[in-house]
C-alpha positions in Angstrom: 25.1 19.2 -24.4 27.5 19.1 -21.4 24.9 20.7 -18.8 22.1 18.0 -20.5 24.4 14.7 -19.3 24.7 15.4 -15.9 20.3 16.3 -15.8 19.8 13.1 -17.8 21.9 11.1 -15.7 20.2 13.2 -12.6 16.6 12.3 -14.1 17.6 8.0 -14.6 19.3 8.0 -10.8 15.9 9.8 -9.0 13.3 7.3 -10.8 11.1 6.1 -8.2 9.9 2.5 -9.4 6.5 3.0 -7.3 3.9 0.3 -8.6 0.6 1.1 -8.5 0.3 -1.9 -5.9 3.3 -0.6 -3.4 2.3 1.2 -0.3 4.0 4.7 0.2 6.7 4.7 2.9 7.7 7.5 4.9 11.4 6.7 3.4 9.6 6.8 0.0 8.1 10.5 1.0 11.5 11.7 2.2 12.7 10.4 -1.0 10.6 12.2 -2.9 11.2 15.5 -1.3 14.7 15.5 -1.9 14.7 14.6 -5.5 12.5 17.5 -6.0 14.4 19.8 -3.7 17.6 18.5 -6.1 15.5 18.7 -9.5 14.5 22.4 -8.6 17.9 23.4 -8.1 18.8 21.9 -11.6 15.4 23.8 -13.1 14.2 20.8 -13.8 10.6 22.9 -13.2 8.1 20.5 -14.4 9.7 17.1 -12.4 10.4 19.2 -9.4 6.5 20.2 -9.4 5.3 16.5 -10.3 7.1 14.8 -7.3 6.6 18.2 -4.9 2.8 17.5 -5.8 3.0 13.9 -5.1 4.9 14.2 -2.1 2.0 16.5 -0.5 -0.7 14.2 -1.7 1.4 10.9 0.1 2.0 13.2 3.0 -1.3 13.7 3.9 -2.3 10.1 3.0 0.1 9.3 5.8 -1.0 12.1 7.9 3.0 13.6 7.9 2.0 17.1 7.6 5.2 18.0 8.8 6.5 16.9 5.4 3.5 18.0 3.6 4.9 21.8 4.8 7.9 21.2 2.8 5.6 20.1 -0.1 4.0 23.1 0.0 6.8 25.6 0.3 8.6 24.1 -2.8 5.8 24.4 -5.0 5.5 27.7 -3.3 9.3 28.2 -4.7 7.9 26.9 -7.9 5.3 29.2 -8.5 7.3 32.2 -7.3 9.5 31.0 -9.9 7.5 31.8 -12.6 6.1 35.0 -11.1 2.8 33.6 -10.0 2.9 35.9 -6.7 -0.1 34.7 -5.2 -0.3 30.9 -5.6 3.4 30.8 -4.2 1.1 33.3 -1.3 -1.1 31.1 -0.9 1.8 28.0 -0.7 3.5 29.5 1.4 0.6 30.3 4.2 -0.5 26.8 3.9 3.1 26.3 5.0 3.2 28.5 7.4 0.5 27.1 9.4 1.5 23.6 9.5 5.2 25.0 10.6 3.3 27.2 13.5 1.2 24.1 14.9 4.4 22.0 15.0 6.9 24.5 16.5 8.9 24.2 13.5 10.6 27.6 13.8 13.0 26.8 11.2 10.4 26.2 8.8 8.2 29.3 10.2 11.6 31.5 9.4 12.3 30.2 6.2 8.4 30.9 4.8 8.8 34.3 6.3 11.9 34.9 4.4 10.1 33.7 1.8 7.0 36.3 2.0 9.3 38.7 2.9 
């Protein structure tokens, strides 16, 4: 019970509130990234993927494929979680070559860490 409180309080505080009618932000997107970066670390598996998976979709609605990178290389950390080897492969590639066309070497070194 004690590690369920702090997970339920977790789940109520990252709520989103998006309407059907409101227009994704790119606050919203960051938003959304970092609850699923947060919800991961908590293996909160299944959330993490839903906003990670909504996050890519909104990034490439707003053409931020910058952020869709990150999208991608957390469900990449998903699937590796659960041994799927190559859809986290594949993940991560996709990834990879948004981080290369940016110049993103951060991003590049942490996907390589990550195939590596």
């Amino acid at each position: 019970m004690l590690f369920q409180l702090p997970c339920i309080v977790l789940c109520i505080f990252l709520k989103t509130g998006v309407s059907a009618s409101h227009e994704i932000t790119i606050a919203d997107l960051e938003k959304n990234l970092f609850n699923a970066d947060s919800l991961f670390e908590i293996e909160q598996f299944q959330q993490s993927c839903i906003l990670f998976q909504k996050a890519l979709s909104d990034a490439r609605k707003l053409d931020r494929m910058d952020l869709a990178a990150y999208a991608l290389k957390g469900l990449g950390n998903i699937a590796y979680t659960f041994f799927n080897l190559e859809k986290a492969e594949q993940y991560y590639r996709d990834a990879l070559l948004i981080f290369h066309d940016d110049g993103d070497r951060r991003g590049e070194v942490k996907i390589y860490n990550n195939l590596g």
